[in-house]
Structures are given as C-alpha cells and as structure tokens.
VODO-376544 format. One line per 8 residues: for each residue y, x, z of C-alpha. Coordinates in nm, 4 decimals. Layout:
BEGIN
Y/X/Z | ...;
//
This chain:
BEGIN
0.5333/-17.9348/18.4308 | 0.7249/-18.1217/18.1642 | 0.9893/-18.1194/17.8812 | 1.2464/-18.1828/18.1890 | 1.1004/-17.8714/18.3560 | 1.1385/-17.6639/18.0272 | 1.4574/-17.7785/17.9406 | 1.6229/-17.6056/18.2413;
1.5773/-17.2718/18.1701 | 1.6442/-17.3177/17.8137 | 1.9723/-17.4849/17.8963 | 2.0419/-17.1852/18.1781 | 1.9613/-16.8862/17.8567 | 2.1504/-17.0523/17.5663 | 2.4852/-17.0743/17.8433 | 2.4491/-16.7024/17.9505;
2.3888/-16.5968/17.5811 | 2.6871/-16.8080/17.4893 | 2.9450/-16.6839/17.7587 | 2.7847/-16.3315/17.7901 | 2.8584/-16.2166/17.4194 | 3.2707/-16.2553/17.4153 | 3.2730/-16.1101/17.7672 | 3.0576/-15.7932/17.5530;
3.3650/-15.7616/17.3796 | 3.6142/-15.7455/17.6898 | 3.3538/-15.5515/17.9187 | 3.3269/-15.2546/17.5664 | 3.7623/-15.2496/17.5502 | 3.7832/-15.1944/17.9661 | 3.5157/-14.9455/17.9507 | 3.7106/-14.7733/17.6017;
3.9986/-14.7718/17.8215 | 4.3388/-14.8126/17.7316 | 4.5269/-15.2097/17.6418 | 4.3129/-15.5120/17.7441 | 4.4279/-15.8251/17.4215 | 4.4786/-16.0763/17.6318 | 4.5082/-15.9293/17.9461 | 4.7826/-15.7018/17.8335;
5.0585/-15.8213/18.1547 | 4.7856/-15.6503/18.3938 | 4.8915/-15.2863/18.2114 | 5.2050/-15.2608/18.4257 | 4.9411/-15.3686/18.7484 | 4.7097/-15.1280/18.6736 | 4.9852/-14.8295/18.6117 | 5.1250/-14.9089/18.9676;
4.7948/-14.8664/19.1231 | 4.7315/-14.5318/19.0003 | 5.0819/-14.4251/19.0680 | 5.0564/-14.5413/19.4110 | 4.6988/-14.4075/19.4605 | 4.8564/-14.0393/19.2689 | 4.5575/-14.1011/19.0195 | 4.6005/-13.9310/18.6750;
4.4425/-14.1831/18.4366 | 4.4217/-13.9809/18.1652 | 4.1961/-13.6698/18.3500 | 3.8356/-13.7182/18.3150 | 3.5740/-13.5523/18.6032 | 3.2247/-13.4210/18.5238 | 2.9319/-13.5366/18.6402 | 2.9596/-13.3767/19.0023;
3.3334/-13.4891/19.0360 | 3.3081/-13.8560/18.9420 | 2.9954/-13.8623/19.2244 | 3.1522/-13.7015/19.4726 | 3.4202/-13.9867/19.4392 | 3.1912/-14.2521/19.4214 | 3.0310/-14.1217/19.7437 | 3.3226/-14.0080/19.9153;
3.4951/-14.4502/19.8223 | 3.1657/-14.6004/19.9433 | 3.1517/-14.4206/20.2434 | 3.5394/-14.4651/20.3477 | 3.4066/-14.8443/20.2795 | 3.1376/-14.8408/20.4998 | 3.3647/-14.7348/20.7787 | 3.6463/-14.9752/20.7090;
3.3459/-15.2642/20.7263 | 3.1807/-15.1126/21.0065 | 3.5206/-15.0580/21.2304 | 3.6413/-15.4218/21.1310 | 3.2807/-15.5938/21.2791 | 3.2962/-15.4147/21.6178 | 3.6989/-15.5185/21.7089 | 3.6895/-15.8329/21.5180;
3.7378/-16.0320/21.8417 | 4.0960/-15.8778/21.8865 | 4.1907/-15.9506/21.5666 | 4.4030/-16.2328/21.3837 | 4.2212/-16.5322/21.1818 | 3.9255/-16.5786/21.4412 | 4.0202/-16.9264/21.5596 | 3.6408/-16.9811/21.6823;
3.7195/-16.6455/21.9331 | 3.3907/-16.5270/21.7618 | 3.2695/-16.1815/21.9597 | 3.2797/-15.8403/21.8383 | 2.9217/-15.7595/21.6308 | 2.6675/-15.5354/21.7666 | 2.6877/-15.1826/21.6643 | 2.3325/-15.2120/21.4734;
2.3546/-15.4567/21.3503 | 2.7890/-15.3802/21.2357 | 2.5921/-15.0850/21.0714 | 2.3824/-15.2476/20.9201 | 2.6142/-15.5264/20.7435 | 2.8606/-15.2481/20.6487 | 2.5848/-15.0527/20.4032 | 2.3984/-15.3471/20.3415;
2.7967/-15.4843/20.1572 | 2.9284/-15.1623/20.0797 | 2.6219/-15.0827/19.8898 | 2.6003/-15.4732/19.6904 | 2.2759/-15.5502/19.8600 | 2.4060/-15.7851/20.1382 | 2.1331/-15.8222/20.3849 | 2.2449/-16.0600/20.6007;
2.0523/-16.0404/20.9668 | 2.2916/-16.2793/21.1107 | 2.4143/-16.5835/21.0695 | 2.7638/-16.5770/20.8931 | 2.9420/-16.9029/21.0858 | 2.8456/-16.7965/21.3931 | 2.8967/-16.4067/21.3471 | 3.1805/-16.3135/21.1325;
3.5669/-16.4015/21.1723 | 3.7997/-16.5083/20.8730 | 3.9138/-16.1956/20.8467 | 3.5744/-16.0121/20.8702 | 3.4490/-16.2453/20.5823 | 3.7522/-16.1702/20.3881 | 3.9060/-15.8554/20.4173 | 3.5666/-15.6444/20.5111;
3.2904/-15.8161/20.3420 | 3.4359/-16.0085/20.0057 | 3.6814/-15.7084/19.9624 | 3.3205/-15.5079/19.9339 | 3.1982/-15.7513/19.7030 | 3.4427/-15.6404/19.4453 | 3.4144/-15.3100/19.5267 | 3.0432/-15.2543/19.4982;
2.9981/-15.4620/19.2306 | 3.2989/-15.2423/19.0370 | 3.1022/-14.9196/19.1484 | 2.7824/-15.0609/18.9445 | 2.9840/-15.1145/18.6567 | 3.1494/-14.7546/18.6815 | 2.8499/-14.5978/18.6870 | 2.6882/-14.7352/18.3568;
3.0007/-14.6971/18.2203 | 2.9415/-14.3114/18.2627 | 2.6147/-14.3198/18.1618 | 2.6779/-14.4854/17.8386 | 2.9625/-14.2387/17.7828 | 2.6945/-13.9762/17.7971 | 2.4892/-14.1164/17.5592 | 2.8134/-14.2134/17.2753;
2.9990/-13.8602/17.3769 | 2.9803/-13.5519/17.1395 | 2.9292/-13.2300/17.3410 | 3.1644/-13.3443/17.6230 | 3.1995/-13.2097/17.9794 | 3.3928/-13.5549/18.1338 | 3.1925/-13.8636/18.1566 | 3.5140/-14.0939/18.2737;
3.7492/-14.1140/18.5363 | 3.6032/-14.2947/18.8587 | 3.8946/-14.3826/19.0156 | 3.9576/-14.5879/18.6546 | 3.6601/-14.7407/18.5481 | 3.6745/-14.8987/18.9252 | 4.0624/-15.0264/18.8801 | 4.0071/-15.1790/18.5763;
3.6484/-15.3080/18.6009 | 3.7900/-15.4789/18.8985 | 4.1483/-15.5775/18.7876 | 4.0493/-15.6631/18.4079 | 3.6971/-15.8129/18.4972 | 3.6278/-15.9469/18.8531 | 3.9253/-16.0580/18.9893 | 4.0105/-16.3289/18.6914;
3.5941/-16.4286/18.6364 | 3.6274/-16.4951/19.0172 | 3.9937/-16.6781/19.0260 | 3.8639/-16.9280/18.7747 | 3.5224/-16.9638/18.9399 | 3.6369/-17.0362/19.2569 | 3.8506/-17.2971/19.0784 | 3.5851/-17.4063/18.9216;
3.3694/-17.4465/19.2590 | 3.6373/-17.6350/19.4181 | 3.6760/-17.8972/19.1649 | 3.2806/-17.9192/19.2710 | 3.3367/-17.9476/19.6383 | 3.2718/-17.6064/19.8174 | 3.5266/-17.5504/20.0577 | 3.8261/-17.3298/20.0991;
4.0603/-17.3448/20.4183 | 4.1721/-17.1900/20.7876 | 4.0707/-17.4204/20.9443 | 3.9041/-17.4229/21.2799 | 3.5713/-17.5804/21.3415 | 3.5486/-17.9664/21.2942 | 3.3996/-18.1721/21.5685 | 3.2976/-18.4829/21.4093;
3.1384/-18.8138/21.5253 | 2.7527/-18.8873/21.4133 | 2.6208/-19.2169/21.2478 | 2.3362/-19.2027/21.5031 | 2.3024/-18.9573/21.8437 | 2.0058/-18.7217/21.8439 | 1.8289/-18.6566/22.1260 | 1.6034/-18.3013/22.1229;
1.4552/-18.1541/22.4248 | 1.4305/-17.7784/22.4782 | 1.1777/-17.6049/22.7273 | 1.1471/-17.6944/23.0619 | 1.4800/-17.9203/23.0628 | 1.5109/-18.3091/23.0280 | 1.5945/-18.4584/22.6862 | 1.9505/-18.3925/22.5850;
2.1641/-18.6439/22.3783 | 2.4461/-18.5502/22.1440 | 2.6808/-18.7449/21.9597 | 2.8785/-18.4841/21.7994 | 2.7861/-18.2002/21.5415 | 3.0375/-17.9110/21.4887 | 3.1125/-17.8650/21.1210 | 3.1909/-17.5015/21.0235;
3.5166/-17.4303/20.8026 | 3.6642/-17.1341/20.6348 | 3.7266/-16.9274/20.3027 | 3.4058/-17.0224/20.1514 | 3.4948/-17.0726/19.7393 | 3.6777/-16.7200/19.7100 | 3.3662/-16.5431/19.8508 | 3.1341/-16.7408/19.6682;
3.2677/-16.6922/19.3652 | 3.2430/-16.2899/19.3574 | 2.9204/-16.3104/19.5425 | 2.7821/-16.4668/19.2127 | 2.9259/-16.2855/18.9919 | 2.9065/-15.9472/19.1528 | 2.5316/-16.0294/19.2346 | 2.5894/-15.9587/19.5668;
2.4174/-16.2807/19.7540 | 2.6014/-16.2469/20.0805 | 2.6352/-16.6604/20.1995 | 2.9265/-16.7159/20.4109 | 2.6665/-16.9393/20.6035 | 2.3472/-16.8617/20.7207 | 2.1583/-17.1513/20.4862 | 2.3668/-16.9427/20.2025;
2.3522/-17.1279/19.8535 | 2.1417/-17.4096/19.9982 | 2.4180/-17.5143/20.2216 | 2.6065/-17.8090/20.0925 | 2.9674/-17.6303/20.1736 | 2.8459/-17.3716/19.9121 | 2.6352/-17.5164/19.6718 | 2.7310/-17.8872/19.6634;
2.5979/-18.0549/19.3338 | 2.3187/-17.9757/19.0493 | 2.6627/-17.8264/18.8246 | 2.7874/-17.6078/19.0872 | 2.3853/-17.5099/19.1116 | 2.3585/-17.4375/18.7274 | 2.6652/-17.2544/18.7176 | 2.6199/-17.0688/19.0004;
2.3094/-16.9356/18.8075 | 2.5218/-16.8316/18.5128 | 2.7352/-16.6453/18.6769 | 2.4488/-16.4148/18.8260 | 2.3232/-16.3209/18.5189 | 2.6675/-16.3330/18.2907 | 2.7784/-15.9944/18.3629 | 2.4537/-15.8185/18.3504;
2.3988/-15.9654/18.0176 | 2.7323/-15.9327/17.8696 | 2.7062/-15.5445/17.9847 | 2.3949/-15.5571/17.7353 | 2.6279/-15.6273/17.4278 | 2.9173/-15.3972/17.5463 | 2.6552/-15.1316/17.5266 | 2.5955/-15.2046/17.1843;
2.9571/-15.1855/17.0880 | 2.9920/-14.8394/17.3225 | 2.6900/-14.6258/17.1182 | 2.8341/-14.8021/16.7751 | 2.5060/-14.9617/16.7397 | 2.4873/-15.3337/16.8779 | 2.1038/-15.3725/16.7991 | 2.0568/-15.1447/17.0904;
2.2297/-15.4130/17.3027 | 2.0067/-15.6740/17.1377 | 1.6924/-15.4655/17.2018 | 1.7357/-15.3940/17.5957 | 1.8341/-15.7479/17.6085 | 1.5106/-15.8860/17.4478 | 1.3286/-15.6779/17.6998 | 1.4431/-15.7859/17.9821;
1.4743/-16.1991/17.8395 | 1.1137/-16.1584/17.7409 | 1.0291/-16.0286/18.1036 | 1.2482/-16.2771/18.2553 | 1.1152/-16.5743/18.0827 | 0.7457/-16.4912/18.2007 | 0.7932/-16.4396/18.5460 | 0.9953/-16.7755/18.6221;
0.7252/-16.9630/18.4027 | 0.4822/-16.8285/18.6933 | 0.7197/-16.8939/18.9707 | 0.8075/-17.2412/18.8227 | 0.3244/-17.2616/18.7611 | 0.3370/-17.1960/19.0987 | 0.5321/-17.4078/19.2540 | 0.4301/-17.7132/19.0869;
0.1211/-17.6477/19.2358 | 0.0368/-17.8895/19.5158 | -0.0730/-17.7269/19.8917 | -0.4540/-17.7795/19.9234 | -0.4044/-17.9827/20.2430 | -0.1905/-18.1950/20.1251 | -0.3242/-18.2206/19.8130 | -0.6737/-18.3280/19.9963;
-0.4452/-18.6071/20.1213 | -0.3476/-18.6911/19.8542 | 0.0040/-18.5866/19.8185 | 0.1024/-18.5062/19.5136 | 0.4071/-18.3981/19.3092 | 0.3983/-18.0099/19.3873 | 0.5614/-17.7784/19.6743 | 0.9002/-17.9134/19.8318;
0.8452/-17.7391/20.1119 | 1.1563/-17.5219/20.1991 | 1.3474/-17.6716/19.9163 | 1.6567/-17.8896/19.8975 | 1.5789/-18.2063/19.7292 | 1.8976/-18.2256/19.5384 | 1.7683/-17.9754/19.3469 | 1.4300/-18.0032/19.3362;
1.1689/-17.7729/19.2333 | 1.2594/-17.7014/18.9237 | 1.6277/-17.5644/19.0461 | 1.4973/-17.4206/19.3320 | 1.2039/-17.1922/19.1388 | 1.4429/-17.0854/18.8752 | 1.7220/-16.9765/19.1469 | 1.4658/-16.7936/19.3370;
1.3984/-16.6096/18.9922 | 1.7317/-16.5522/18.8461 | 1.8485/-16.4299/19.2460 | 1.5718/-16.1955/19.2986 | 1.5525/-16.0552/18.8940 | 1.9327/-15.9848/18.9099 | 1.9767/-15.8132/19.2350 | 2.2127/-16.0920/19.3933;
2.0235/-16.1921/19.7119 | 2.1331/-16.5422/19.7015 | 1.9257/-16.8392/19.7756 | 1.9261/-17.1866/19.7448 | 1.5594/-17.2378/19.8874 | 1.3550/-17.0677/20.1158 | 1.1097/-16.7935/19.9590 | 0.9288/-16.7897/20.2958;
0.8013/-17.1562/20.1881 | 0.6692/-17.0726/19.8794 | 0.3374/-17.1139/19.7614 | 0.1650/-16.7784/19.7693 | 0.1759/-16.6648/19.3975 | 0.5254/-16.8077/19.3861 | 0.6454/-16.6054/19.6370 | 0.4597/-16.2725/19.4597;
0.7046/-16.3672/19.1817 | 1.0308/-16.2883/19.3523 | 0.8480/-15.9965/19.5291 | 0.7585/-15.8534/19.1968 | 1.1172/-15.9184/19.0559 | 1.2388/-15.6984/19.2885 | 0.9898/-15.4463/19.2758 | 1.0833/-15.3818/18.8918;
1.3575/-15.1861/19.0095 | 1.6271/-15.4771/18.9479 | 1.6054/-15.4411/18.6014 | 1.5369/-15.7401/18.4507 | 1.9324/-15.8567/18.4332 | 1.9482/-15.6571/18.7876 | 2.2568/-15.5871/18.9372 | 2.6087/-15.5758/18.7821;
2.5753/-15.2324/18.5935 | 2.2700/-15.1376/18.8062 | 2.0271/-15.3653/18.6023 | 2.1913/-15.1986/18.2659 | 2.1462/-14.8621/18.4252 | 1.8269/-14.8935/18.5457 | 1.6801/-15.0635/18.2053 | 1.7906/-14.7345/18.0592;
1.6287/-14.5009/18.2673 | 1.3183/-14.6812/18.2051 | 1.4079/-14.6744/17.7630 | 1.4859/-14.2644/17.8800 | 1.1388/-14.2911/18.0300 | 0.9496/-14.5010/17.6926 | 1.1138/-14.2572/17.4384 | 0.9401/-13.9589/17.6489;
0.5940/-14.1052/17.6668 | 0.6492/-14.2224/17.2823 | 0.7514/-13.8203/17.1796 | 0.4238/-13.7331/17.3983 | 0.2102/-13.9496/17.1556 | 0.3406/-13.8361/16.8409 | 0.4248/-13.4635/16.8888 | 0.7789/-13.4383/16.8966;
1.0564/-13.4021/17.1052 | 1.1561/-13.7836/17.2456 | 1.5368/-13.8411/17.1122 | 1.7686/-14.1658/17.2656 | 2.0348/-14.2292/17.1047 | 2.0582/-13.9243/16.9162 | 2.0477/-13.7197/17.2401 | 1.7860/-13.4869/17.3373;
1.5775/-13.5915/17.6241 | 1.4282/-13.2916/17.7828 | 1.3085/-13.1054/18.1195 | 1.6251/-13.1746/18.3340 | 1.6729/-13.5648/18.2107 | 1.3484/-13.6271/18.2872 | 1.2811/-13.4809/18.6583 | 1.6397/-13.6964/18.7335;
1.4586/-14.0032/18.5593 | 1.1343/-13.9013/18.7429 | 1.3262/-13.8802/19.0964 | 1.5528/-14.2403/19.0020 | 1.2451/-14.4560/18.9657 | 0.9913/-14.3374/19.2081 | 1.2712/-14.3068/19.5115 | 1.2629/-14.7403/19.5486;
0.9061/-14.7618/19.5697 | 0.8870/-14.4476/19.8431 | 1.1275/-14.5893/20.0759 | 0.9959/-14.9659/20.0300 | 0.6070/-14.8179/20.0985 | 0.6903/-14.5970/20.3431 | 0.8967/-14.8201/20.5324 | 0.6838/-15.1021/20.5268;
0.3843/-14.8683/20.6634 | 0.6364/-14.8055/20.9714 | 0.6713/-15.1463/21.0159 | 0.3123/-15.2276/21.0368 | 0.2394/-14.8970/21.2720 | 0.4864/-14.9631/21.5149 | 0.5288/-15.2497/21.7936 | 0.9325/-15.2685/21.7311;
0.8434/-15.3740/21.3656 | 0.5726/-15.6239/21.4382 | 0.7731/-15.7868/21.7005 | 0.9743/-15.9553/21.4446 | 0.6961/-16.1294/21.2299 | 0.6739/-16.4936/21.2988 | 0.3672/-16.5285/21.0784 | 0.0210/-16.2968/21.1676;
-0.1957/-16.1722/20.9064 | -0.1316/-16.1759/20.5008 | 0.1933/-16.3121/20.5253 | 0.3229/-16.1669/20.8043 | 0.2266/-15.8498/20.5708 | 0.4168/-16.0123/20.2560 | 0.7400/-16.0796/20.4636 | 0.7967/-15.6925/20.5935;
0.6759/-15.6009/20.2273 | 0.9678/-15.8614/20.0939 | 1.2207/-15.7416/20.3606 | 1.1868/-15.3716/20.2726 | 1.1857/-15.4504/19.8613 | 1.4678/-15.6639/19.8931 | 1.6700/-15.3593/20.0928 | 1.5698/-15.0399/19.8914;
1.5853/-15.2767/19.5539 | 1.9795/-15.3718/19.6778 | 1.8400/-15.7412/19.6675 | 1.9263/-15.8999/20.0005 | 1.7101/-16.1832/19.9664 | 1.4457/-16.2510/20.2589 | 1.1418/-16.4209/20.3153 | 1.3558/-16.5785/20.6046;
1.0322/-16.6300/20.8371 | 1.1123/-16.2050/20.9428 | 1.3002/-16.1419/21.2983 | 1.4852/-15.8598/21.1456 | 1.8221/-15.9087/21.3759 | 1.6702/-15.6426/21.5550 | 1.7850/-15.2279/21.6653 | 1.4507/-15.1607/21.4766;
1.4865/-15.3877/21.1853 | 1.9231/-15.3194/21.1424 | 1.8338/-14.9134/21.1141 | 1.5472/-14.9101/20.9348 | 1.6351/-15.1483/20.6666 | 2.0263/-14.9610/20.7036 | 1.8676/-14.6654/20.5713 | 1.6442/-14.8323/20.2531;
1.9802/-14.9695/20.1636 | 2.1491/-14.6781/20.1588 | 1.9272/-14.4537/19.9737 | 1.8280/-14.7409/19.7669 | 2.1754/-14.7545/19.6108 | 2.2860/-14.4002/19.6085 | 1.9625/-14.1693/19.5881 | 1.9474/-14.3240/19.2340;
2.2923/-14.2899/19.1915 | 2.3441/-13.9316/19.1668 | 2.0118/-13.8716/18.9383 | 2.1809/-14.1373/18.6925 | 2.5070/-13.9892/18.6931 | 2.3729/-13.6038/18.6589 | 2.1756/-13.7771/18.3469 | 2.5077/-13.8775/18.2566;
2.6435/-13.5682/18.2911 | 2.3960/-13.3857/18.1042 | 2.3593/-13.5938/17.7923 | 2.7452/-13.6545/17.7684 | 2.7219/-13.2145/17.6979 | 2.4580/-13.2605/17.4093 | 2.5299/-13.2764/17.0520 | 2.4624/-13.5810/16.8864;
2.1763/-13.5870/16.6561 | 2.1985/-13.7483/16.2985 | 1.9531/-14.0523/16.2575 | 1.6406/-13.8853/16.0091 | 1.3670/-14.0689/15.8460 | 1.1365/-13.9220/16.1334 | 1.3779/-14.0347/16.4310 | 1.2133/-14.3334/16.6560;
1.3895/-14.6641/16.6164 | 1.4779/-14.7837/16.9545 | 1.5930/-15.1496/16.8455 | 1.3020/-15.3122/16.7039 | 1.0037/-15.5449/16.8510 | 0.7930/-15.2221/16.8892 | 1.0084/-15.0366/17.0945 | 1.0876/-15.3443/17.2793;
0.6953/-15.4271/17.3597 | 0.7332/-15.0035/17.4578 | 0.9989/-15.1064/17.6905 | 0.8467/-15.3628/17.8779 | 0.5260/-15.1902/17.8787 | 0.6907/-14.9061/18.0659 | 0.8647/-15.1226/18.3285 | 0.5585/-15.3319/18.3898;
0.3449/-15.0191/18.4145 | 0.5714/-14.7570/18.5849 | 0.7777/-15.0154/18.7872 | 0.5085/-15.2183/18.9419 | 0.2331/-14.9987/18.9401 | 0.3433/-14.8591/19.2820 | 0.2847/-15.2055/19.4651 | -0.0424/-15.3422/19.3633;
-0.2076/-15.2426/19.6736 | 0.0464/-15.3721/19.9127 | 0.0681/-15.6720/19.6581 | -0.3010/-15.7402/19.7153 | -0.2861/-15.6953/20.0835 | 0.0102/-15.9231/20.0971 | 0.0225/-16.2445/19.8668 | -0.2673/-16.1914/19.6780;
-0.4909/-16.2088/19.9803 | -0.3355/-16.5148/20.1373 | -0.3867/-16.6898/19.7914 | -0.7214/-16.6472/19.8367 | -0.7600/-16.7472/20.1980 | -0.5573/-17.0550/20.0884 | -0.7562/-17.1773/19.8363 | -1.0734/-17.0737/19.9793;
-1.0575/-17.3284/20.2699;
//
C-alpha cells in the first residue's frame, strides 16, 4: 500500500462530506414538511397525488397507524412484483420473448426488491423483461428506498416532538421523500452515467461480429466454434442510477457493477460510490437540524466514519496481500483475482466496503475471490446491522437504536436514568431496542444452521469445507442485513435457497421495523427534558468511542463463532500450507 492507495478513500470521504451536507439541508425541509426552495413547481405535483390517492396531508397517524400503512404499501408491492415476474412473457417490452419466472424464485425477487435488499438469484439479461426491470423492480427501488427514509423520519419526530401522539403521515413522508429527493438525485445521475457510457435503450439484443472466433468444448460433444457474441441491451442508466442511490444493489446484469454496460470508466466507478453513501450521510446532518442540535448529526456521523475508515483499511491490508502460492512463485503485486483490472484493487476493495457497509448489495468485484480476511471484512460490515452509513434511512435508524442502546448501558454505570435527546429511555424503549438488534443475528444464525443440517442447503455450495461455511454464512447476512451482496460461488437459484433466504429478507426488513416505529411512537408521547449540568452529552468524542463500542460489541458479538468457523479458519489453513 501507497500514497495512491490512500488517496482514494480520502478523495471518496471529502466528496460525500462535500455533497452530503447541502442535501442535510433539503433532506431536514422534506422531512419538516411543507414548501421545498427550489423545488417549489413540484408543490402543485405533490397536491395532485394526494388528491388523487384521497390522502389528507395535513392528518398525522400514531405509531400503530403509520405501520400498518407501511406494511399494508410493501405488501401490495410485493404482489404487484411478484404477479408481474410470473406473466411477464405475455406482456409488452420483452423483445428477447424472455419466459415467465419461476414461482420461487418470482417470490423471492419480489421481497428481496420490495424490501431494498435485492438478492438477485438470477441472472437479470437473461431473466427479466423491459418491463419487469422497469415497472416491477426499479419502481421498487424508489419505493423501498422512500420507506427507509419514512421511517427515520418518524423516529426522529419522536425524539424532537413534545408530548405528541402523531409521529408523521406515511403516505407523505413517502410522496415527498420520493418526489422531492429520489426522483431528481436519480434524473441527473442517470445523466450523469450516460455522458460516461452506461447504456439506456429498447433495443433488442445485438448480434455482433468477433475480432477472433472462440472455440470451447462442453462435455461429451466435439469442439464448437462461434463467431458471434450476443450483446444484451435495455434500460440500464435509469435503474442504475436509483439502485445507487437508494442502496438497493439490484444489477440489471448478472456481472452487476462490474459489467462494462453499467460501470464503464474509473469516474462512473467513483461516483457510483458517492452516491451509495450520499444519502445515508446527508440523513446524518438533517438529523441534526430535526432535534435543533446539529452536533448530534456530527457525532453519529463520526461514529460510523471512524468505523468505516477501519474496516476498508483491513479490506484494502488484505487484499494487497499476495496468495501464498503464487506468492511462492513469485507473483507479486497482491490479489486480482475476481477483480476487474480497470479498477484495480484499490477500487475494487473500497467498493466491496462502501457496498456491503451501506446496505446496497452492489458489486463491482467478486467477494467470493477475496482473500480470506478480506472477505471477513464485508461479512462483518454486514453483520453490524447496516449501520455504518447502512441503508437509506435504515443505517440512520439503526445507528440510533444502537446510541438508544449506549445511553442505557452509560445510565447503568452511573446510577441514573439513561436520557437521549432529552427523552426518557425506559422499560418499553428498551425491550423494542432489545427485540430490533438481536432479530438480524437470529434469523442469519439460525438460518445458516439449516443450511448446514440439511442436504437441499448443501447442494448449492460449490466450495467444501471453511468456505463453503463462509458463503451460506455471507448469503444469509447479506439477506436478513437487507444487503444483497453474495459471495457469488453459492447455488442459491434454488426452491430451498429462494424460500429460505425469502423469509430472512422479509423479517430482516420489517421485524425491525415495527420495534423502531413503536420506539417512535413512544418517545414522540414523552415530555422533553431540559439539558442539566448532570445530563450525558451525546455529541462529544466520549460518547462517540461509547457508540462504537456498543456496535462493535453488541453488533458483532453474535458472529464470532460462525466467524471463526468460516473465514477465520480458512485463513489459517491458507497460510499454514
């Protein structure tokens, strides 16, 4: 590692800082409701959609209202996306003539979208129509990533509200974090990726003419010679676009962001980077604004930065370290494997990192060819709870369930009762905190231990032994953590592998949900408490080394077992020989 390799991350913080802070501003003024400067034509858009809908924008719902709607629009979703797979082959914009989808696997897709994980157990060119990748999954792209948002938006009502019942209006905060947020971050980005060469037509598949024939043989048949390669088209920019900045991670083709049609140069790479973490940051400083106090934004920012920053320094470690084979041969220069080499390993270590820290799923490189410790770090990333940046609105969210969680065990340690915020935390917020971080790590465990047991789940593992082990453990974090990354070396196109992962997904997204929305609900009805000389500041270094003592502790602690029966024991066999 060098000052080149440095320099990269540096560059990719100082451009989130930079864009994240005025988008603060315009994520605090949606959330406060009411005229957007700037933005001000899409008023008379936004009126027509509630009228239409027969939404009254000015009603707020309590806690149990603005879930029920949440639950009741995500699972209308998943039925739209489900129903739109399985009769996709009657259906317009399917020049290719592309088959219906399998019902598990249909199932499958539709939570895996609907809940902004995007597991993807097929391959996108070869599965989904124009009008599947458009209307079912990028429509869900907005969607999910406007329920995140929603949902923090409620829970930072109920920490800034004075002895209020409402904690927002769901129907609202998803309107306008769409209409005022993602759609014009995504127009320009898509622009932007254009301009860099991704693609963006109707176009049916391209048969094109190769420099040179290849000739390949497959089992028991003579060698076969081609001289053509069919070149796969479609609506690639739009979906790109909000799949990076929704951190949802869904490629339209199977190679995702290492395919040239979707990540085409070492800008649109960068940039593409940004625009994962720009919203969860830029959520950080709106929260600030929201509670009137912006060093809170600063301090759950440094936390997760300071987190951040140390795991892709061991990812990026790792990966400049050279296989022992090959080193023995003397080949030199550090891992390629799996990588593209217009963007190298330094790109390719710190995409892994950002991808897998903020809950998009997104890859430009394949984890599965990582060395062993550096591909513990993505594992790990994930196995915080997607809180380090995490999702958009879930990473906010879930950073402040842990903070709930730090201010408890600090009020333990000194004798008094833990305050956030100037609200209360007691018996009931802490049972909902209790149930929001430990439900991740049950279903990842316990699904992962069904996978082992059973012959259905080790029929899909390419690779025996430790990492065999790491990729279920990886395919099971990446689901109940709403990641959608994979190890890629996992069959998991399978009845077993669809349901199983179907249902981490699911409960993944909305078992911690509703415990973060009753939290919500429960603060919002609290008075709030006048700063004393003996209340706990909860924006300086000490309560940010609290912080990310919690999340290391609480959030990982879970793992180390599997962890040590998964990478940690194949680094060790590695370097042993």
């Amino acid at each position: 590692m060098d000052m080149r390799t440095l320099a990269l991350p540096a560059l990719f913080l100082a451009l989130v800082l930079a864009l994240a802070w005025p988008l603060g501003i315009l994520l605090a003024r949606v959330a406060e409701g009411g005229r957007v400067r700037g933005l001000g034509w899409l008023g008379r858009v936004e009126t027509i959609l509630y009228r239409l809908a027969g939404i009254d924008a000015a009603s707020g719902m309590d806690w149990k209202a603005y879930t029920f709607a949440l639950l009741a629009f995500n699972a209308l979703g998943t039925l739209v996306v489900y129903v739109l797979q399985r009769v996709q082959q009657w259906l317009p914009l399917n020049p290719q003539g592309l088959a219906n989808v399998s019902p598990d696997s249909a199932f499958n897709t539709a939570v895996s979208f609907v809940a902004n994980t995007n597991w993807q157990g097929y391959s996108g060119e070869q599965t989904m129509s124009y009008l599947t990748q458009m209307l079912a999954l990028t429509c869900q792209n907005f969607f999910s990533a406007a329920t995140g948002m929603a949902v923090v938006f409620a829970l930072i009502r109920g920490f800034s509200s004075k002895s209020a019942r409402a904690i927002g209006n769901f129907w609202v905060d998803l309107v306008r974090s769409t209409l005022y947020v993602l759609l014009p971050l995504s127009l320009a980005f898509a622009v932007f990726l254009m301009g860099q060469g991704v693609i963006q037509n109707f176009s049916g598949y391209q048969e094109v003419q190769l420099l040179e024939p290849l000739t390949y043989t497959q089992p028991a048949t003579e060698p076969l010679t081609t001289a053509t390669q069919t070149i796969a088209m479609g609506p690639v920019a739009s979906q790109e676009a909000i799949k990076m900045l929704g951190t949802n991670g869904g490629g339209y083709f199977n190679a995702n962001s290492a395919h040239p049609f979707e990540n085409p140069t070492a800008l649109a790479n960068l940039f593409q980077m940004v625009a994962i973490f720009l919203i969860p940051a830029g959520l950080c400083f709106a929260f600030g604004r929201l509670v009137g106090d912006r060093r809170q934004g600063w301090a759950i920012l440094a936390a997760m930065t300071v987190l951040f920053v140390v795991m892709t320094a061991g990812v990026m470690t790792a990966e400049h370290q050279a296989h022992p084979a090959l080193a023995a041969l003397g080949v030199e220069g550090g891992n390629m494997e799996g990588k593209e080499t217009r963007f190298g390993i330094d790109a390719s270590a710190l995409f892994a990192a950002v991808t897998t820290a903020a809950s998009c799923g997104a890859v430009n490189a394949m984890h599965d060819s990582f060395t062993p410790l550096g591909g513990a770090v993505p594992l790990l990333l994930m196995q915080f709870g997607e809180v380090i940046f995490g999702g958009v609105g879930s990473g906010l969210y879930g950073m402040l369930i842990f903070a709930i969680m730090a201010v408890f065990i600090a009020g333990l340690m000194i004798g008094r009762t833990p305050e956030y915020l100037g609200k209360k935390i007691q018996a009931y917020e802490m049972k909902m905190t209790s149930i929001a971080i430990l439900v991740t790590p049950v279903l990842v465990l316990a699904g992962t231990a069904i996978a082992v047991l059973t012959a259905a789940g080790k029929a899909g593992v390419a690779n025996p032994g430790a990492h065999g082990f790491s990729e279920i453990l990886y395919a099971f974090s990446s689901a109940a953590n709403n990641n959608g990354s994979a190890f890629a070396g996992l069959s998991a196109n399978t009845p077993f592998y669809n349901w199983m992962l179907a249902i981490a997904i699911w409960f993944g997204r909305f078992a911690m949900i509703v415990p973060v929305l009753a939290i919500a609900g429960s603060l919002a009805a609290k008075q709030r408490l006048q700063t004393t000389a003996g209340t706990m500041p909860t924006h300086g270094p000490m309560f940010v080394g609290l912080l990310i003592g919690v999340v290391v502790l609480v959030g990982v602690l879970n793992y180390v077992p599997a962890l040590a029966l998964g990478p940690v024991v194949e680094h060790l066999q590695l370097f042993a020989k």
